[in-house]
N, C-alpha and C positions, 0 to 999 in steps of 0.2 A: 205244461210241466212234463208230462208223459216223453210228448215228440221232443224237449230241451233231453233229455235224460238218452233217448233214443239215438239220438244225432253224437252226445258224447261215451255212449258204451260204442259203436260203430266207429269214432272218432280211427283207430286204429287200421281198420279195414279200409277205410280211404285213402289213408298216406300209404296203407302198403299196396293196393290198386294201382297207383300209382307210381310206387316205386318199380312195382314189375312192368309195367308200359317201359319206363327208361330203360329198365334191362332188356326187353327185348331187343330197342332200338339200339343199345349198346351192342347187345350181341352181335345183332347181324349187321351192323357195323364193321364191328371188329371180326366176324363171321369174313365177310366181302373184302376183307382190306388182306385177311393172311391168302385167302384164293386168291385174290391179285396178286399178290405179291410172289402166291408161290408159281403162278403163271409166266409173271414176268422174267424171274429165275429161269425156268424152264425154253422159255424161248431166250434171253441171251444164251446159257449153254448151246442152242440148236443154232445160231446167230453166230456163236465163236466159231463152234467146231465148220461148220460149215463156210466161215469165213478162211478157216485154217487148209478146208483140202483144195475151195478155188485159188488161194494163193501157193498152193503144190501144183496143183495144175496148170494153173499162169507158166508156174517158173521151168516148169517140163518143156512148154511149149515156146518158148521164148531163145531156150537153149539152141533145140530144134532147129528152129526160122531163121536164126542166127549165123549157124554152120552154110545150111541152104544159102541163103543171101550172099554169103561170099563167093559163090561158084555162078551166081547168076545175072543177068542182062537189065539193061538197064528195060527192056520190053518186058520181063517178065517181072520187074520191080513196078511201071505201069502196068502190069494186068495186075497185082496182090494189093496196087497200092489204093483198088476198091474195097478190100477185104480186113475186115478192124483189127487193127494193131496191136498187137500185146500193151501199149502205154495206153492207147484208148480202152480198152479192155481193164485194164487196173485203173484209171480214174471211174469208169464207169460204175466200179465195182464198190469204189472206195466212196461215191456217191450215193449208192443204193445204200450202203451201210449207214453212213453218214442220216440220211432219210428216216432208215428203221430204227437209229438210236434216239433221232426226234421224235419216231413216232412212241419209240419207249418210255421217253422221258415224260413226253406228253400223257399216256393213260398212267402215268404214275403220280401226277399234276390230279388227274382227272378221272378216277375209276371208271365212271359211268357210263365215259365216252367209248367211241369205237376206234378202232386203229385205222380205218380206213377212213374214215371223218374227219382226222387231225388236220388242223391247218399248220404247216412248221412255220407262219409267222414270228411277226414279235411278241415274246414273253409276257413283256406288260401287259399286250390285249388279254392275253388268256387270265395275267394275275386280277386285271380289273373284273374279269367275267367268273371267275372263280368264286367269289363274295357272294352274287345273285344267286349263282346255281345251288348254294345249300343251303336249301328251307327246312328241310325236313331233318328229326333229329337222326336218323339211320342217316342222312347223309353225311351228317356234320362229322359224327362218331367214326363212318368208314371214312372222312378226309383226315381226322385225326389219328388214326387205326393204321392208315396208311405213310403217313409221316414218320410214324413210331417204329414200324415196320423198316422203312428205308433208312432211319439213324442206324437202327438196332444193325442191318446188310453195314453199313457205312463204315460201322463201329468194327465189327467183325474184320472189316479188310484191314484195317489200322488197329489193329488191338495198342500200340505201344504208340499213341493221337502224344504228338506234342500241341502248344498250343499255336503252332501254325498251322498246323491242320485243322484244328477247330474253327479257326478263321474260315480256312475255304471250306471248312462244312456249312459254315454258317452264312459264307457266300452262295451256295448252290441252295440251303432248304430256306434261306430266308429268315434267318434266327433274328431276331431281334437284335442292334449291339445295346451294350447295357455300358452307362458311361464310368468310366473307371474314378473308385474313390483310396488315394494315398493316403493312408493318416501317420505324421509324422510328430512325435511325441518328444518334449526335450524338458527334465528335470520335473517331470510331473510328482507335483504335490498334494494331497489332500489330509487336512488337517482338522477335527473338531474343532467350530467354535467355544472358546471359551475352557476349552479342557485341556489344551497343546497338546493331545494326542494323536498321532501320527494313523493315519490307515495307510497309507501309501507316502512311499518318498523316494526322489529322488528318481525316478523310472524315464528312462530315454531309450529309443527306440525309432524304427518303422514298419509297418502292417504294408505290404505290398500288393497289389491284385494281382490274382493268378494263383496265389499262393494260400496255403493255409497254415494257420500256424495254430500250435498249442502250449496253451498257459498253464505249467504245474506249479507244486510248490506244497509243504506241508500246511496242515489247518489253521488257519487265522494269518495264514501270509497273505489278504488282500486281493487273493484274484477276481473274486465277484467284486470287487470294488474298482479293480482295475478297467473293467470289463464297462464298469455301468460310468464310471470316469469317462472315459473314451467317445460312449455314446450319451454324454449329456442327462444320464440318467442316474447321478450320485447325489447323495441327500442335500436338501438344500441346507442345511446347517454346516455344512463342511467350507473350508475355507481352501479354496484351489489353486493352486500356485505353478509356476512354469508354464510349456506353453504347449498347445497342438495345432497344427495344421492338416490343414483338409489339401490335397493336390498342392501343398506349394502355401497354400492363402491362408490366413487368421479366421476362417467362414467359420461359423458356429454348425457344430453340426446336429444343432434341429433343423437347418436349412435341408438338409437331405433326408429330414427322415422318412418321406416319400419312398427312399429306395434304399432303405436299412431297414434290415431282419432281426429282430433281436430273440432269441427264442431263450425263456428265462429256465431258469431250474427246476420249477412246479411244473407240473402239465396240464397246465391254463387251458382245457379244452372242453366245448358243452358235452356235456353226460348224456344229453338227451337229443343230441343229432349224429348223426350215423357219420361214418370218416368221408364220404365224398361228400356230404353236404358242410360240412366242415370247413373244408378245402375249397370246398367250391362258394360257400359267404368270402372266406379272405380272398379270393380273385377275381368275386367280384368287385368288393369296396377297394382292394388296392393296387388292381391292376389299373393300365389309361384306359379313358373313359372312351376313347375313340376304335380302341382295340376291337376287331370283332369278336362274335361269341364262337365262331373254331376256333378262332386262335387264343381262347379261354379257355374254353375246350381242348385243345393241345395240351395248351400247359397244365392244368390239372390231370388231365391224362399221364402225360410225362412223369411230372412226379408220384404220382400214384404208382406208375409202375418202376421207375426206380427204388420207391423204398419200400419197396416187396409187398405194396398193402390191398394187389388185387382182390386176395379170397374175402377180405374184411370189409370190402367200400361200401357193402349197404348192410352195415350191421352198427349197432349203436354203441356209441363209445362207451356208455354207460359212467356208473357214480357208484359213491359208496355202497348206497340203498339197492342198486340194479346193478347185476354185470354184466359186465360187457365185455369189450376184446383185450385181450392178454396188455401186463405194462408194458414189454419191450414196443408193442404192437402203438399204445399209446403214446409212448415216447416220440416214436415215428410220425407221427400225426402232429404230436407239438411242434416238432421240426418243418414240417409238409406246410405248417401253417403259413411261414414265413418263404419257405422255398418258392411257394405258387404266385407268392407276387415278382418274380425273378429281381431280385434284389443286386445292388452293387457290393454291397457291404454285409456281412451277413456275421454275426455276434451270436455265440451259441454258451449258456453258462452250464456244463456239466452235462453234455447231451446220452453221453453213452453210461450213463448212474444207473445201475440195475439192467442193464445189459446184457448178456451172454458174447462170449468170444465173435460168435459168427454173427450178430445181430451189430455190434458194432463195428463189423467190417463193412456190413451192408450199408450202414450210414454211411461210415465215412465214404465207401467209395464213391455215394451219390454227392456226398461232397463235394468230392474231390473233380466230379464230372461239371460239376457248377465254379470251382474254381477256373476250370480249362477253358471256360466262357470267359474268364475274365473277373469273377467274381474274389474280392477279399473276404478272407473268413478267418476268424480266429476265435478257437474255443479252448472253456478250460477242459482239464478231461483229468481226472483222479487215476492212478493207477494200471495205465496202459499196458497190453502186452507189448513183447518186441515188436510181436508184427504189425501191431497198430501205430506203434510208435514210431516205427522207419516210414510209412505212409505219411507223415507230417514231412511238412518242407523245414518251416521253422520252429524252432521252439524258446520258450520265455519261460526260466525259471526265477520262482520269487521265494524270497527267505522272509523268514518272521516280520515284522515291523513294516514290509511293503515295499523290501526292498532286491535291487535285482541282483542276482546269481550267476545269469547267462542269459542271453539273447543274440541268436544268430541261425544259422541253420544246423538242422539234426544230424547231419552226414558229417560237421566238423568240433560237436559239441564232447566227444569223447576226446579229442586232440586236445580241446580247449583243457581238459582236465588233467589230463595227465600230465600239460604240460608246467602243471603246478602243483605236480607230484600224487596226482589223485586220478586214483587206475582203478576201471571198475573189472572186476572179481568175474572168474568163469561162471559161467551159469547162472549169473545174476543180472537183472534186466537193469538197462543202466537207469531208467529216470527214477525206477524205485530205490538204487541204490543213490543216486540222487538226494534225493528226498529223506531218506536215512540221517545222509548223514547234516543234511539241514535244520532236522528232528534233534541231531544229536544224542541217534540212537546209536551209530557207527562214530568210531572214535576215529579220527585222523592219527597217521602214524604222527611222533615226537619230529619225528627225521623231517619234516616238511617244512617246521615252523608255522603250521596255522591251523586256529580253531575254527569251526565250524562257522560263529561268528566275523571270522575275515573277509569270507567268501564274498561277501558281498562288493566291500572295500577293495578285494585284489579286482572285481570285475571291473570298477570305477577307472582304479589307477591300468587295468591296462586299457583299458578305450582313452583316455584323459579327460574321462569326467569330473564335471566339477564336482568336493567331495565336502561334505557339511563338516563345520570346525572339530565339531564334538566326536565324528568318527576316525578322523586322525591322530586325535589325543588321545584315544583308546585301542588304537589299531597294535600297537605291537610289531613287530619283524612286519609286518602289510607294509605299515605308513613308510619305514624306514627306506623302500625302494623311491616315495615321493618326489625326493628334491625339496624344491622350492615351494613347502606351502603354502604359499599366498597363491600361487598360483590356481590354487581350489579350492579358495575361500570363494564361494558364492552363493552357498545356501546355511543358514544358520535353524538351530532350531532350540524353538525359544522351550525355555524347559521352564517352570512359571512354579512361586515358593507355597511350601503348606499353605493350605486354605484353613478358614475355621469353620464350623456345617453353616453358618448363618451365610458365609463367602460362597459357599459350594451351592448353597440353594439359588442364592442370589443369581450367580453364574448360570444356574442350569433354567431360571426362567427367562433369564438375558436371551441365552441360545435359543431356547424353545420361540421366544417372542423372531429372535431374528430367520429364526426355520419359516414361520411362517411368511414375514415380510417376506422372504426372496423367494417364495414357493406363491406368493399371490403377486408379485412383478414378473414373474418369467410366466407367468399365466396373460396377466392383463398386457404383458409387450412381447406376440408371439416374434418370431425370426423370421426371415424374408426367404420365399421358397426357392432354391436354387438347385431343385432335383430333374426340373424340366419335363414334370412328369405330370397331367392335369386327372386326378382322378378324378371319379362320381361327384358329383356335386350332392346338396343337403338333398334336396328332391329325390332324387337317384336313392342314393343310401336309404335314405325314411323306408323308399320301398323295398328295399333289400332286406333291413331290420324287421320292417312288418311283417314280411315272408317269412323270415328265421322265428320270429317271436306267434308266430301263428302256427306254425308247425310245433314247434315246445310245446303251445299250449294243448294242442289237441292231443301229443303225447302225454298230458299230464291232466286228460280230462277226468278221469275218477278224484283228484282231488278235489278238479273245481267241482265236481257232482256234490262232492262231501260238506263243501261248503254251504251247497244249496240246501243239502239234508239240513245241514244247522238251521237255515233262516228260517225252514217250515218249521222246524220242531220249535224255534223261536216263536214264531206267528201262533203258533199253536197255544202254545203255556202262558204267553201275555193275553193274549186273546180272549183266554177263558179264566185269568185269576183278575187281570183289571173288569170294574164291574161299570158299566155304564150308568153314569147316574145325569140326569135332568140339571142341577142342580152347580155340579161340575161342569160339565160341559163332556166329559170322558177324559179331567185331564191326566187322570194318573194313569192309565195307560198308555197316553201319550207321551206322558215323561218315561217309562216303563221304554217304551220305543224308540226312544231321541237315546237312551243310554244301550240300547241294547243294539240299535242298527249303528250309531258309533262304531260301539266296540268291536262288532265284527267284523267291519265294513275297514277297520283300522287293519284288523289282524290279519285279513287276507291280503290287504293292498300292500305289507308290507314284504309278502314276498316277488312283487316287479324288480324290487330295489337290493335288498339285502343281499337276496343270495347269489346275487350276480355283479355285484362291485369289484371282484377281482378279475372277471373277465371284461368288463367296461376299462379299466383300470391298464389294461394289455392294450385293447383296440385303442382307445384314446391316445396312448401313447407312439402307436403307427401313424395316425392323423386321423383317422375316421373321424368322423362330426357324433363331436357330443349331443348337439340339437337334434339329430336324426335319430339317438338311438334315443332320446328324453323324449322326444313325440312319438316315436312308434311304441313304447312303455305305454304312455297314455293314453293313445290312442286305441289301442287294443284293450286297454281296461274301462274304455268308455263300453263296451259288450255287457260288461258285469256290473255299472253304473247304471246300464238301462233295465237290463234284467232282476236283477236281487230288488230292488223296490217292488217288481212286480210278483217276486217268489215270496215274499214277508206278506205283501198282504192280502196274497190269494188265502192266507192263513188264519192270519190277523182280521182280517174284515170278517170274513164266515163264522170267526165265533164271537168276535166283540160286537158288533152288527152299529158300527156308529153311524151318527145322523149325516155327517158329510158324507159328500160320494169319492167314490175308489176313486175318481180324477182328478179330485183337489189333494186325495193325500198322495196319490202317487208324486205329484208334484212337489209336494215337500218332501217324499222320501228321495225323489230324485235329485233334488237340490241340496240335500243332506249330504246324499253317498258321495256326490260330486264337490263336496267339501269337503270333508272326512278322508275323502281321498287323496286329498293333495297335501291335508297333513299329515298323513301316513308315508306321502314319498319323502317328508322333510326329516321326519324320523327316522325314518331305516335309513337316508343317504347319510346324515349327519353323524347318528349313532350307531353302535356297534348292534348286531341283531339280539343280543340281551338286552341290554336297557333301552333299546328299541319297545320290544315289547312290553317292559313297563311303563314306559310311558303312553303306549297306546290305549291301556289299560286305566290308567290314574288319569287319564287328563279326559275322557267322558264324564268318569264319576262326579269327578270336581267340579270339572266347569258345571257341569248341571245341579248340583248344590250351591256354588257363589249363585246362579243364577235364580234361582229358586229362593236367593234370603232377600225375602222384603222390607224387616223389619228395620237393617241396619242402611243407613244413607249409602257409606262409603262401598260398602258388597252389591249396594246395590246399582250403584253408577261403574264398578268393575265388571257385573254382570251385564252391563250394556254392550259390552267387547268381546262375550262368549257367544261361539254359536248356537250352543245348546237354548239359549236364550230364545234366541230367533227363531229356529225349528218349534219349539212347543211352542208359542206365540203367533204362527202360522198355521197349526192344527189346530189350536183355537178357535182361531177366525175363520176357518175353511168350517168349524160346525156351528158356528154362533153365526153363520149368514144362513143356514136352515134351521133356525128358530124363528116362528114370526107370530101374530097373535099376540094372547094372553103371556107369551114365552118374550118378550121383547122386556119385560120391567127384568124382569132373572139376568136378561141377557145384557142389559144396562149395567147391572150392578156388578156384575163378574168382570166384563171389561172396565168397569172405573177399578174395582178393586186392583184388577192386576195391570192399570195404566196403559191399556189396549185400546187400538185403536183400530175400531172395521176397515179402514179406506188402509191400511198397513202392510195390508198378505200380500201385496208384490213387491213393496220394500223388504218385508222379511227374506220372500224369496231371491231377490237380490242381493241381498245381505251373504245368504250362503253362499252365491257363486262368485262373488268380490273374494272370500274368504277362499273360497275354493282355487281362484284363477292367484289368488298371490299367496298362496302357502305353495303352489307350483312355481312362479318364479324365484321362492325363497330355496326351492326345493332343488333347480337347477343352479342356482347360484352356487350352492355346495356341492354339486356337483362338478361342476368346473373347478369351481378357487379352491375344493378340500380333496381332491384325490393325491392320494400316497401314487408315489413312481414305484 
């Protein structure tokens, strides 16, 4: 117990051991990559300038030879015409050059190599030998170091990169392409079952790659609905209507969600792993599984240093309880999560929310560097400044009800307004005067003809969308421009008469029953993957999850210490108030023990699950394997399965002194924990971490009462299905087989009493791990068919 206790107070000092080895090999990594770099620098300037006064000198002497030549013989153009030519002289030159720019390009390929070693071969040989040569982490780091270095020169000479230049940047460093996803949206509808209440209506559109776009709109207009609409992530109660396509095609788009980003509004990030370790679980589970580890390496790098989070990468993100690094700092991270897997599609709901000016220019601009890849991005954003707001391409205003205002680009959306008599004010930023007047906090002049209410209607009739019956009948001087309404009769919305409460109840467990049916079919009939993308497999991930949940744990070794205090100070008070009696067998300490290793064995297990279902809840929904992260849970809690049996009865045995030996009971306590366990994960998954834990609490005490009543037939054929049952009925027999002699009539009579049977103790212990192995498949079942999106 001492070296258990030893190993977790040090627990701390090993991960950060560790962490500094990485830092060094970072450092001089990134150490060797800015020396190269600024080498390489320094010889092309020596390279130009020197390339600049041979071609002054060339051009002197060429002048020269020229004039000469015209006065001279054809003998003395045979004697010169030994002597190298000015065009020989300028190819030879343009050759040498030609040479030293392979040789530059090559130690820039290659730090480690020499300049006089380069082969100016073919490329591929050196890209295939580039793979082998970085073993070591200092190297991987200075090939990454150095990458980052030649975008960052690249960037500099292009400050104003259209996205044809990122093409050919990404033709020379070897950028990945990432395949482009169009989503094109036409009269999108989503409706409550059962309530005809509108969250969104009517919304047509396109999201184009390359571009980013921003979703405003005053509060309760639908944009997080919008948002999780688009990417297949809108409640399953809602009734969807209209249509979207993916590039042109009807694909569902959980088919991509391989290479969709969604970064949600919460900052869904572990508290208790530091921001590169963060970054660097997302790319491993979502990058391709074929990628190498530099160029995982890269990209985590990459983003890291776009969103400004070098000083912070080995500091812990921290929690309510612990702090950690600043929110703007955090914010950054929730975003970085989704960046490192270089996504096509990238969905941000409110990323700049508690921001500062300069922190959300930083975002966006790393943005905006991921758009130029080719990437579609569309976020909502509350509030923007001007100058955040002229950084968007497009923008998407929504009005009350879910419906649309404007959608087009930013640079024409002031025209669009004015040109129906609505002119936004000096010194007022347009999208907040926007929004105003959506709010119908800014009154429109009389002079326009239109309330704040039209807006939506005028944006319809001028596209020629189709326009639901009910908003033309109400339109006013809008509809009146219409024409021919029939012509935008295509969407109707069913308005449905007083309900009575018996109607409204009715209704609302109709919806709830039909929430769940299509939330366990789009569970049970996943989408066929069309992202092209083959990540980690279960194997793969299990040990990627193992790592992350091994690292947690050992950050969080003083609680599991704490727990281990409980079981001894447990072992302790049973030990010494149950009284050993001949006569008993010992059994009331053992019931004493069947209640009390339960309960705790509940209370602990249920933090694997509880406080971690909204981050399971995030990953699951990018595709990570629910199995992977359900086995590396377990499997890691098998440590305190084996352990805690043997912490209770270093305790328990030394002061109760029973006639069985430590090895029959550990075995039952082992077979206990290892049940107890698995219905601990069924509770915390299923129920919420309150009545979690009263359940964990009432259902030892109970079952070991049902089991315990002999007197009643029917309590007592229910008590044959309680585990509690089996544990005490297997400490039984584990000390009623060291009774022999004159002790064998006592021991007859105890087992007829309580219908025991010696030949039993390995069905009992089978009994708990039956119990054990299927309250874990009950356990994962609910974790798959019952997560909330």
């Amino acid at each position: 117990m001492l070296i258990l206790l030893i190993i977790y107070n040090c627990s701390d000092q090993v991960l950060s051991s560790r962490e500094r080895k990485q830092a060094k090999s970072r450092e001089a990594g990134a150490r060797s990559a800015r020396e190269s770099a600024q080498a390489q620098n320094k010889w092309k300037s020596n390279l130009a300038s020197m390339g600049s006064q041979l071609s002054k000198t060339f051009s002197r002497r060429k002048s020269t030879r020229q004039d000469v030549q015209k006065d001279s013989d054809q003998n003395r153009t045979d004697k010169d015409s030994g002597l190298p030519l000015p065009p020989g002289m300028s190819q030879a030159k343009a050759k040498k050059q030609h040479n030293l720019k392979k040789m530059i390009n090559a130690s820039e390929e290659n730090p480690d190599s020499e300049g006089s070693n380069i082969e100016t071969g073919g490329d591929k040989r050196f890209k295939k030998d580039k793979g082998k040569q970085l073993h070591s982490r200092t190297q991987i780091f200075r090939y990454a170091y150095g990458q980052i270095e030649k975008e960052k020169a690249l960037q500099e000479q292009n400050k104003d990169m259209t996205f044809t230049g990122v093409i050919n940047m990404a033709s020379e460093f070897d950028i990945r392409p990432r395949p482009p996803i169009e989503i094109h949206f036409k009269d999108l509808t989503l409706t409550l079952k059962g309530k005809n209440k509108h969250l969104l209506r009517c919304v047509t559109g396109t999201l184009s790659p390359g571009r980013v776009s921003a979703v405003m709109g005053p509060s309760g207009a639908g944009k997080t609905t919008f948002l999780s609409a688009l990417t297949g992530k809108a409640a399953a109660g809602c009734t969807t209507t209209g249509s979207v396509l993916i590039n042109g095609k009807s694909d569902s788009i959980q088919s991509y969600k391989k290479v969709i980003g969604y970064v949600p509004q919460d900052d869904i990030v572990h508290g208790n792993l530091t921001v590169e370790e963060n970054l660097w679980f997302s790319a491993r589970c979502r990058l391709a599984a074929d990628l190498a580890k530099p160029e995982k390496v890269l990209v985590v790098e990459r983003v890291i240093e776009s969103l400004g989070l070098q000083q912070v990468r080995d500091s812990l993100v921290g929690t309510v309880e612990k702090r950690g690094i600043s929110g703007g700092q955090r914010k950054r991270v929730n975003v970085g999560l989704e960046m490192v897997i270089e996504p096509s599609l990238l969905i941000l709901d409110e990323p700049t929310s508690g921001l500062d000016s300069s922190s959300s220019q930083l975002l966006l601009r790393a943005l905006r560097r991921e758009a130029l890849e080719g990437v579609n991005i569309c976020m909502v954003v509350h509030q923007p400044s001007y100058t955040l707001f002229r950084m968007f391409d497009d923008f998407i205003l929504l009005a009350k009800g879910g419906l649309t205002a404007y959608h087009g680009p930013v640079s024409k959306v002031e025209e669009y307004f004015s040109g129906i008599g609505i002119n936004v004010p000096d010194r007022v930023n347009p999208p907040d005067h926007f929004i105003d007047i959506l709010e119908g906090i800014y009154k429109l002049p009389t002079s326009i003809g239109l309330s704040y209410k039209d807006l939506p209607l005028r944006w319809m009739l001028h596209n020629g969308y189709a326009v639901p019956p009910d908003m033309l009948g109400s339109s006013g001087s809008a509809a009146s421009s219409a024409g021919d309404n029939s012509a935008y009769r295509g969407i109707s919305a069913a308005v449905g008469p007083d309900q009575s409460f018996a109607g409204e109840l009715w209704s609302d467990v109709k919806s709830n029953i039909e929430q769940k049916k299509d939330h366990i079919q789009q569970r049970l009939l996943p989408s066929h993957d069309l992202s092209n993308r083959k990540t980690p497999g279960v194997l793969l991930q299990f040990r990627y999850f193992l790592g992350r949940l091994g690292k947690q744990r050992l950050r969080e070794a003083r609680i599991q210490s704490v727990d281990y205090l409980i079981l001894l100070l447990a072992g302790i008070c049973l030990g010494t108030l149950a009284k050993v009696s001949d006569e008993s067998f010992g059994a009331q300490g053992y019931l004493y023990t069947v209640i009390a290793v339960s309960l705790l064995g509940k209370i602990t297990a249920l933090r694997s699950f509880a406080l971690d279902k909204i981050y399971y809840w995030r990953e699951s929904a990018s595709g990570m394997s629910s199995l992977a992260y359900f086995l590396a849970k377990d499997t890691l809690d098998h440590f305190n399965t084996i352990v805690k049996p043997a912490v209770y009865l270093s305790m328990f045995y030394f002061f109760n002194n029973p006639r069985s030996t430590i090895g029959d009971n550990y075995l039952v306590l082992l077979c206990l924990t290892y049940c107890v366990t698995g219905i601990a994960y069924a509770l915390a998954i299923y129920f919420e971490p309150g009545p979690a834990q009263l359940w964990s609490v009432l259902l030892p005490v109970v079952l070991t009462l049902v089991a315990n009543q002999d007197g009643d037939p029917l309590m007592a054929q229910i008590g044959d299905y309680c585990y509690p049952k089996w544990a005490l009925e297997a400490f039984l027999l584990a000390t009623a087989r060291r009774y022999s002699g004159v002790w064998l009539v006592s021991r007859c009579g105890l087992l007829k009493s309580r219908n025991y049977n010696l030949n039993h103790w390995y069905p009992c212990l089978l009994y708990l791990i039956i119990v054990g192995f299927l309250s874990r498949c009950v356990a994962f079942f609910c974790l798959v068919m019952f997560q909330k999106k």
